[in-house]
LOMISE-517649 format. One line per 2 residues: for each residue x, y, z of N, C-alpha, C. Coordinates in pm, 1 decimal. Each point is the difference from the previous one (the first is absolute). Layout:
% LOMISE-517649
X:Y:Z:X:Y:Z:X:Y:Z; ...
This chain:
% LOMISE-517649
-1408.0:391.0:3176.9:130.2:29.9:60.7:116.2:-42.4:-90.6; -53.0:-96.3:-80.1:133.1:-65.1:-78.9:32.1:88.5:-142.5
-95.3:39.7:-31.3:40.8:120.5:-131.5:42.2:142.1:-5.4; 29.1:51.5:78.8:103.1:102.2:107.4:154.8:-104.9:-19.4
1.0:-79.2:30.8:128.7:-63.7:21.1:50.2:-74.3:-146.6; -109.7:-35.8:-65.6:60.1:-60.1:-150.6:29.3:138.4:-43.5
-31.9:126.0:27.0:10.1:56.0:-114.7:107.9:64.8:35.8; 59.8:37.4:117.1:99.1:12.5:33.5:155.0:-83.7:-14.1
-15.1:-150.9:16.4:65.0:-82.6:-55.3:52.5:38.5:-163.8; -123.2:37.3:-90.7:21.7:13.3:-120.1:50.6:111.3:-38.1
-32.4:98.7:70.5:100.6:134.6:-9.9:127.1:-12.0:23.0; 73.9:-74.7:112.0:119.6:-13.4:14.9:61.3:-82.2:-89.1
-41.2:-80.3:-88.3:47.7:-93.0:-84.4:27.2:84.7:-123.5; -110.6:80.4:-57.7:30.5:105.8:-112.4:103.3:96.8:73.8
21.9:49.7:134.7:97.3:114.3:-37.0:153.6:-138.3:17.7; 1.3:-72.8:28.9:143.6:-94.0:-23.0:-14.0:-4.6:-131.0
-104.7:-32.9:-97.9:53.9:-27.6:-125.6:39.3:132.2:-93.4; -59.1:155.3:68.9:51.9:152.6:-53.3:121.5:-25.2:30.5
29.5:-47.1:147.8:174.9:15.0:29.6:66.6:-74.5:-158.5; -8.2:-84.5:12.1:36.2:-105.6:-80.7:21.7:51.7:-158.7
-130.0:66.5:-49.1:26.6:93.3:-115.5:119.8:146.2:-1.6; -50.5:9.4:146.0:112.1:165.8:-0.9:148.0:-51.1:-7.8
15.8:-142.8:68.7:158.3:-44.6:-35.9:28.8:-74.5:-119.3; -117.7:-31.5:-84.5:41.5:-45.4:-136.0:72.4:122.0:-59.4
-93.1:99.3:15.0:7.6:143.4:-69.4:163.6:32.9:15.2; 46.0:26.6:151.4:116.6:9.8:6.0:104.5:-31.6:-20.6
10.5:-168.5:-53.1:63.9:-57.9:2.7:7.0:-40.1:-172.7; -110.9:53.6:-107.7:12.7:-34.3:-101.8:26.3:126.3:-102.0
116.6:-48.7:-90.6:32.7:86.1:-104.4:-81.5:99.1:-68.6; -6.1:118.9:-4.9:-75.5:53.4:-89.4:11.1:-6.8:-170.4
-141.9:-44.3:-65.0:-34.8:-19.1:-110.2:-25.3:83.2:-123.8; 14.1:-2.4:-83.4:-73.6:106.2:-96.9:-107.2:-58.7:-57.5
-112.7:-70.2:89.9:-151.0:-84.6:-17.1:-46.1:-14.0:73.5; -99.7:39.7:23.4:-69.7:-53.7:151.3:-13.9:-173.7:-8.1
51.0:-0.2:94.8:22.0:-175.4:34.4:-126.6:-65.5:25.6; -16.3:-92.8:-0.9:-118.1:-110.2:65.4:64.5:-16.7:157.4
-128.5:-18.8:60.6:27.3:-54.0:123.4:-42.0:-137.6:15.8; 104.0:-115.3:-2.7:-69.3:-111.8:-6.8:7.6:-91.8:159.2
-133.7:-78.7:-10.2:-10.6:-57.7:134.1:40.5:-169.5:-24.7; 79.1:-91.4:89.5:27.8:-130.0:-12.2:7.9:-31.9:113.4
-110.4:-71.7:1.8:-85.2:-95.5:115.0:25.0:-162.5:-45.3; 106.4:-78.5:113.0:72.4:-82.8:-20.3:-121.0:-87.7:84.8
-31.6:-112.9:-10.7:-106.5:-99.1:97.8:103.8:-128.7:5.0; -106.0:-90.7:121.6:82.2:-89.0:46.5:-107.1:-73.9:-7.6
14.1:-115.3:58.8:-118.9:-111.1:39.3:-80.8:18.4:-99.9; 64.7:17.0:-116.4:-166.2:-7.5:-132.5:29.4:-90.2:-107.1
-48.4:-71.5:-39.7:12.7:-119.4:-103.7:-49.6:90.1:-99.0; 74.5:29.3:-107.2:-49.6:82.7:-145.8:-68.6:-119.2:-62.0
-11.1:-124.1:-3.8:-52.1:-76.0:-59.8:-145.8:-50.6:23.8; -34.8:52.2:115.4:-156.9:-43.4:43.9:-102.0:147.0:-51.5
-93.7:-87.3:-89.2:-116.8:71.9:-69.7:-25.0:108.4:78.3; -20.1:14.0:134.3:-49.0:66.6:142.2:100.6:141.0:-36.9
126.4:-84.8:16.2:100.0:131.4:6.9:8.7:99.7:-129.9; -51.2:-42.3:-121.5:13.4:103.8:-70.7:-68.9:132.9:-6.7
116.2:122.3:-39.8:-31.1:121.6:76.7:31.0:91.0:-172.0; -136.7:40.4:-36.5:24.3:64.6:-192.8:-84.5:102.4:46.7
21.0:152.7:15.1:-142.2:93.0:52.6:46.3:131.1:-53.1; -99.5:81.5:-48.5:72.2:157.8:-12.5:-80.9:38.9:159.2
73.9:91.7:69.9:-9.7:67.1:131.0:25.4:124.0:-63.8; -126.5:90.6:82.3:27.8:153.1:-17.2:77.1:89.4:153.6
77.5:68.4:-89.1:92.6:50.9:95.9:-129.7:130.4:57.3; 33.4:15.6:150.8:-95.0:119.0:-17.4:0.9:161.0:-17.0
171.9:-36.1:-13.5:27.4:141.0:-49.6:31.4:27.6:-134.1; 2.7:-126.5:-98.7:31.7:-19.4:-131.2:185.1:-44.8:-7.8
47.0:-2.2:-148.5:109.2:-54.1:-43.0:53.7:110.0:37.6; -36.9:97.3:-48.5:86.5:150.7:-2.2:35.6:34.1:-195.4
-50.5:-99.0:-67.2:25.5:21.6:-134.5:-130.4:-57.8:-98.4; -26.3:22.8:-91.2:-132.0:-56.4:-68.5:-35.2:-164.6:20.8
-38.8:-65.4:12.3:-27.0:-162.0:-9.7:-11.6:-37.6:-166.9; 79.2:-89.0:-40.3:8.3:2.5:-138.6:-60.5:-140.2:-41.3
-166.8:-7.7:-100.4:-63.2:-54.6:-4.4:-17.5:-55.6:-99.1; 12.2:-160.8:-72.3:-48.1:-15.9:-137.2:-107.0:-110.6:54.2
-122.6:30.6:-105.5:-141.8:-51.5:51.8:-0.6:-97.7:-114.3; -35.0:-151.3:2.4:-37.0:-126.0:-87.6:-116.0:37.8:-86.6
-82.8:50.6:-65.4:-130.7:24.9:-14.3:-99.6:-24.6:-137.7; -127.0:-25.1:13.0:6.1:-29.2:-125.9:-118.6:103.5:-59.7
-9.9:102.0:36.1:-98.1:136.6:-36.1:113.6:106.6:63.2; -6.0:127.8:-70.5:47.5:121.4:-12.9:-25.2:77.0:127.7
120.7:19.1:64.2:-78.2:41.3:154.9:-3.6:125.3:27.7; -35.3:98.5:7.5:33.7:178.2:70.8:92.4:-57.0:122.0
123.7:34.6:-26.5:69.5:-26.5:116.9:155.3:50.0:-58.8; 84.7:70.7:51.8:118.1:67.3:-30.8:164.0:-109.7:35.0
-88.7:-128.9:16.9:107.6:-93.7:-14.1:28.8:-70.4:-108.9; 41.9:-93.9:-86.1:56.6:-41.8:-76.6:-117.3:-148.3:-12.2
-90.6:-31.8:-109.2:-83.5:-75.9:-34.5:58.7:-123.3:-81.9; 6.6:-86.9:15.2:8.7:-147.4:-82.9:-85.2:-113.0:-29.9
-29.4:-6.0:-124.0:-121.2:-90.5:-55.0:87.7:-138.2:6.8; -104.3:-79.9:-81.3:73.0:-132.4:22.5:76.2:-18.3:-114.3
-17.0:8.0:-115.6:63.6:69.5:-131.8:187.1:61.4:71.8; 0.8:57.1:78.7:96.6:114.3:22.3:75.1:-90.0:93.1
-68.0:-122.5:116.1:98.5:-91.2:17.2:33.7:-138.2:-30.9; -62.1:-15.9:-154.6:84.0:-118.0:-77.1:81.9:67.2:-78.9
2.1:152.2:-1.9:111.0:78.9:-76.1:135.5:2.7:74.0; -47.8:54.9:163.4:143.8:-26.3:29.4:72.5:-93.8:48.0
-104.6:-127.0:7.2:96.5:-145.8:11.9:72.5:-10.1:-107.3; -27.7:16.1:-93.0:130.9:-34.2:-125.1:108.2:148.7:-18.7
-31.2:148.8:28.5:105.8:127.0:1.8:36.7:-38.5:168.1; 80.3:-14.1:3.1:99.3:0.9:156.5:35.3:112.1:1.0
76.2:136.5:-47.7:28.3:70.7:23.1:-178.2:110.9:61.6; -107.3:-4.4:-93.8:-101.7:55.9:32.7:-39.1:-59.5:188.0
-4.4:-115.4:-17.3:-37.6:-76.4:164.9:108.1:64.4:108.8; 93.9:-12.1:-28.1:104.9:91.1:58.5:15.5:123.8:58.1
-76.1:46.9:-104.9:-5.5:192.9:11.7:-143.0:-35.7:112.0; -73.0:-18.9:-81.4:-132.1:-43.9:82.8:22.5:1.6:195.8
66.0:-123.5:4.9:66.8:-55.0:101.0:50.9:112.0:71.7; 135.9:93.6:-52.8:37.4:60.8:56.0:-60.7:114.6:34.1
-116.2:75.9:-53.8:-88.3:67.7:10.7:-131.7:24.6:98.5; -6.7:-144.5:13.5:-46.9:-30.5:158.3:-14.7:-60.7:121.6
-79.1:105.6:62.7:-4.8:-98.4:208.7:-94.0:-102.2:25.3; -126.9:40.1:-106.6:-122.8:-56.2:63.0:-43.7:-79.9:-144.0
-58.2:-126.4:-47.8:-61.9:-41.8:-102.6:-154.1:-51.5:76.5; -106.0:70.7:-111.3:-100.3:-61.4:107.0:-90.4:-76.0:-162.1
-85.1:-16.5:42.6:-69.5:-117.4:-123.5:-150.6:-4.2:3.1; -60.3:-11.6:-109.2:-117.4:-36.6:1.3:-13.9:-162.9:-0.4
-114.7:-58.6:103.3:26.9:-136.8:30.9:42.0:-75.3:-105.0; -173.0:26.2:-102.9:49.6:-99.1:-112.9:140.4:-27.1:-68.7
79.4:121.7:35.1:116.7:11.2:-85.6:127.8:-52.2:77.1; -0.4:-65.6:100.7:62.5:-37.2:107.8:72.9:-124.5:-38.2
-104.6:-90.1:-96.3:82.5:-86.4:-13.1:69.9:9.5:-114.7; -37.7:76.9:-122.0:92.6:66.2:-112.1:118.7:12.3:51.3
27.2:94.3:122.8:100.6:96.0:49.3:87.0:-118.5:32.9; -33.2:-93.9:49.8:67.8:-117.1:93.3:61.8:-106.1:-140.8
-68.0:7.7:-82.2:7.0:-118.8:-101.3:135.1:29.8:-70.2; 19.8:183.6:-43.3:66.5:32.7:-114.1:128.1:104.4:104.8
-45.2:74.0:108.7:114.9:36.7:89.9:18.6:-22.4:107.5; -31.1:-145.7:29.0:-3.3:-14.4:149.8:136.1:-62.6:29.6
85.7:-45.1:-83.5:155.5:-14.4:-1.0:61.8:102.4:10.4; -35.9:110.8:12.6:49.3:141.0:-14.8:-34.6:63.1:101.0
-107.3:4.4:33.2:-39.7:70.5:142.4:1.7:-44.3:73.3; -40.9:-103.6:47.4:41.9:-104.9:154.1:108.9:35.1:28.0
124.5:-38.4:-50.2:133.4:-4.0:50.1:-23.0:103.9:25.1; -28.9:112.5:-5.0:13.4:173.7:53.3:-83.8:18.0:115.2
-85.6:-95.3:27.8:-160.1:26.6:110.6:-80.8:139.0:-72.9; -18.2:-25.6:-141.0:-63.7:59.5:-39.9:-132.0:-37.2:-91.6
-24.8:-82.4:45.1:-147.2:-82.7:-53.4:-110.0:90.7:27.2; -86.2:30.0:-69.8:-106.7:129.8:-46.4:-82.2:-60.6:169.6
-56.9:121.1:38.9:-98.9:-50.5:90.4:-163.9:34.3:-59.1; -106.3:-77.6:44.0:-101.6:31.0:-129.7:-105.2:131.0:83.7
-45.1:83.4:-87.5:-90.4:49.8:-23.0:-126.2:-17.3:23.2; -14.1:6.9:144.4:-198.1:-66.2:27.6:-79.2:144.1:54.2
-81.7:-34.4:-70.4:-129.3:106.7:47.0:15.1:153.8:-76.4; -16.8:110.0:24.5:-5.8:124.3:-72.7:130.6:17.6:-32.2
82.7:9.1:-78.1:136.1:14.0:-106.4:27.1:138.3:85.4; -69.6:98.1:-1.6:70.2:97.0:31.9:38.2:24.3:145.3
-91.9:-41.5:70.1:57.5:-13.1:174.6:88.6:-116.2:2.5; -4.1:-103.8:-68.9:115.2:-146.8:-20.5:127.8:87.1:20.4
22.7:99.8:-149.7:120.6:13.8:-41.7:-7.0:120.6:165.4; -80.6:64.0:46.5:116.1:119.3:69.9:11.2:-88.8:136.6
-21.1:-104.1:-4.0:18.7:-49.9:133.6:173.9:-81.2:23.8; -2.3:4.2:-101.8:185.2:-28.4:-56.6:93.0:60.6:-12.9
-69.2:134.6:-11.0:158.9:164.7:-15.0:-15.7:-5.6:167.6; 148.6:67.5:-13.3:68.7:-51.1:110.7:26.2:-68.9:105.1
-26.6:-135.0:-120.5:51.0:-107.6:83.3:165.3:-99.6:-62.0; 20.0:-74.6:126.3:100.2:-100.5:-31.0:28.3:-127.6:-2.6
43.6:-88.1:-93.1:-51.7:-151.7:42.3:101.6:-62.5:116.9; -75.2:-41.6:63.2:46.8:-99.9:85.4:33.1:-117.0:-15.1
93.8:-98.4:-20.4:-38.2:-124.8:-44.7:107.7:-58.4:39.8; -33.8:-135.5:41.4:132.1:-92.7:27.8:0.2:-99.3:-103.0
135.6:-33.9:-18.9:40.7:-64.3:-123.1:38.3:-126.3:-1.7; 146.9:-34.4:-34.9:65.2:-87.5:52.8:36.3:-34.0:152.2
84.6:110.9:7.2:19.0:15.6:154.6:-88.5:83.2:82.4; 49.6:-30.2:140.5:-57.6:59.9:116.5:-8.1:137.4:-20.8
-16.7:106.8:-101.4:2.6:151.5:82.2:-88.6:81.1:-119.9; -1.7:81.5:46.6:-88.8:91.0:-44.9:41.6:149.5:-24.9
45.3:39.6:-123.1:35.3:93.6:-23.6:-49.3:97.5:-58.2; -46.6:105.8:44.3:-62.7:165.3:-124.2:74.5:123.1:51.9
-88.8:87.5:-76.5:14.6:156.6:22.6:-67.6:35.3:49.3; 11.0:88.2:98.1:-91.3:86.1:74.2:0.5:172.1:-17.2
75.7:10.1:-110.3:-45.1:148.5:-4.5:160.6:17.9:-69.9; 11.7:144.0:13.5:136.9:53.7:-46.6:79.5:86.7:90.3
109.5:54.1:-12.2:85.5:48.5:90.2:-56.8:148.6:14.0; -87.5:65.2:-114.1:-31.4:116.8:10.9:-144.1:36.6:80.3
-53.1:-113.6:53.5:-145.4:-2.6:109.1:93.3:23.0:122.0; -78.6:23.4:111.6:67.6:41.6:123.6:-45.6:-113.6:97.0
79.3:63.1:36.1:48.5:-152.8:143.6:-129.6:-39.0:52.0; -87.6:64.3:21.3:-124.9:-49.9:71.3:-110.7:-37.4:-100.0
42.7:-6.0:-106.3:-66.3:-66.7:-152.5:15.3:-113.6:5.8; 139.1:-23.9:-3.4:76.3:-116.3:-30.4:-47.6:-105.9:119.7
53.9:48.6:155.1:-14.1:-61.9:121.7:-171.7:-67.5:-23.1; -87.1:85.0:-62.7:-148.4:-34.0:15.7:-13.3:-123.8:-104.6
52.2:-14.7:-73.5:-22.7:-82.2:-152.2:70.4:-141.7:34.1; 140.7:17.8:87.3:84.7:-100.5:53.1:-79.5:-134.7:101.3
-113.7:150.9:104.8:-17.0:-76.6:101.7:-177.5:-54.4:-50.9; -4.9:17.3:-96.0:-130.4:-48.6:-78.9:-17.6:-135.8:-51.7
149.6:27.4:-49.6:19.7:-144.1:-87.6:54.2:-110.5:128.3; 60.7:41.2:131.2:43.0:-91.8:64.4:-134.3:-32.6:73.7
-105.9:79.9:31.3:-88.3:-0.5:75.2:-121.7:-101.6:-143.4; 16.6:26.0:-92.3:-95.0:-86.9:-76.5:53.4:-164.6:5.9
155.4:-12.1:-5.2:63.3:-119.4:1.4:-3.3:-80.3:133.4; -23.1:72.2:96.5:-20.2:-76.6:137.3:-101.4:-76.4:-27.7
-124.4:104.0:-44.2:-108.8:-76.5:-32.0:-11.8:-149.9:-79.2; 55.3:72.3:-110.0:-39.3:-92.8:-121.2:126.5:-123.4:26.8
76.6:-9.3:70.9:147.4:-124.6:18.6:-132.8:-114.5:78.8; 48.8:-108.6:-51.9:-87.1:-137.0:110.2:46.2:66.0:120.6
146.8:35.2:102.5:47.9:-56.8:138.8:-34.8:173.0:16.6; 5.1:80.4:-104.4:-21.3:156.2:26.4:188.6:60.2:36.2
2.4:73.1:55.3:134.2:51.7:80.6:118.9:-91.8:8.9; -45.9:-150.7:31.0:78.8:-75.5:46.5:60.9:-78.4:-186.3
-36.4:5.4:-73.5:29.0:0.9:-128.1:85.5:95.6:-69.9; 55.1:113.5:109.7:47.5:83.8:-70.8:165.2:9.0:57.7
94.8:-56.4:-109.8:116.5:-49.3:50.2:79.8:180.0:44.1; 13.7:90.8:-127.2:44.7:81.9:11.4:-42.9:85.4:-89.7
7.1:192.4:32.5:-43.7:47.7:-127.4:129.8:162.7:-12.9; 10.6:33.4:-107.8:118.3:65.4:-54.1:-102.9:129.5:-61.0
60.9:124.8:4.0:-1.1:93.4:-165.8:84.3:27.9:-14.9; 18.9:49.6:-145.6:118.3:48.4:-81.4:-67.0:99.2:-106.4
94.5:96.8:-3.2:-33.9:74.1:-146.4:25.9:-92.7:-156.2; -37.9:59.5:-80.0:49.7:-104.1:-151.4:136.1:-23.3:25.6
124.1:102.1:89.3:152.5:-37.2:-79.9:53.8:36.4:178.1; -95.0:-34.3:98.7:71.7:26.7:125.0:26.6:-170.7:41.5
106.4:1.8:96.7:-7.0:-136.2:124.9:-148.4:4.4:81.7; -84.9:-126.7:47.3:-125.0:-17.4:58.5:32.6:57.6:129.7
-84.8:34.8:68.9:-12.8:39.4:149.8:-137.8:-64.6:58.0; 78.0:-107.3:123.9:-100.0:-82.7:63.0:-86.4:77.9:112.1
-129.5:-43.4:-63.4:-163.6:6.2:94.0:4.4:-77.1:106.1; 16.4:54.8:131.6:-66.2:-101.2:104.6:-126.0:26.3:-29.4
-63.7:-136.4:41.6:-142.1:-13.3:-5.5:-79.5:-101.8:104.7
């Protein structure tokens, strides 16, 4: 009797958060780029400082980004794979070129790693990627289901402060893309929060260059 009624509950929650997109839409400037749609999930009652609370994860959207997932892999063998490969050679090169780490950097969403190379990655750019929440995540078991289990996804991670900020897609997916990907990530975060729901102070979207528009939740 009770799953008739959750699932109904959960339907009404996705079409408030379509409302919610159709008045971003209206209310935000038109671009010459398709914008990001970004989500900021503000928490309360959470100590960022307890081991427990730390929150570092790629989550797959289930309708995707809406744009390629952009991938550089740690590795130390030659991979068939149409993402961007780095030996260990290639990152004691770009600890000393900053402009190469840079491009690197700006080039991608996702860094993932072969274990052994994990602590290389940490030794020579881990001053560089941390501050970004971009610390490689490693590579276990078959490389090639590893890596597709990471396109289209987004990291989640809490930092300093209380909140939690990504993308959920772009302005050019449709409202019931977006609404599905929104209520994924709030529905994975209930889960994954210690208090669940009650951890969740407030949550916002915004396009890349719009004002946020608040989620009841």
């Amino acid at each position: 009797m009770l799953k008739p009624v959750c699932t109904a509950l959960a339907g009404g929650i996705e079409m408030a958060i379509k409302d919610k997109i159709k008045e971003l839409r209206e209310n935000s400037k038109k671009r010459n780029f398709s914008q990001t749609l970004d989500l900021i999930i503000n928490l309360k009652d959470f100590d960022t400082n307890k081991s427990e609370n730390k929150i570092d994860e790629i989550f797959q959207l289930p309708k995707g980004t809406g744009k390629p997932t952009r991938i550089t892999i740690f590795h130390s063998e030659k991979l068939n794979t149409k993402y961007r490969v780095l030996t260990q050679a290639d990152i004691e090169a770009m600890e000393k070129d900053k402009k190469l780490l840079k491009k690197v950097i700006s080039e991608t969403d996702i860094f993932l790693a072969e274990p052994k190379l994990m602590p290389i990655v940490g030794k020579y750019l881990g001053k560089y990627l941390a501050p970004r929440g971009l610390m490689p995540k490693p590579l276990i078991g078959d490389v090639n289901n590893a890596i597709k289990s990471f396109e289209g996804g987004v990291r989640l991670a809490v930092k300093k402060h209380p909140c939690i900020q990504t993308f959920v897609g772009t302005e050019a997916m449709s409202d019931d893309d977006l609404a599905e990907n929104i209520q994924a990530v709030l529905d994975h975060l209930m889960h994954r929060l210690p208090k669940g729901k009650n951890n969740i102070k407030n949550v916002y979207i915004k396009f890349t260059m719009s004002k946020p528009v608040k989620i009841e939740v």
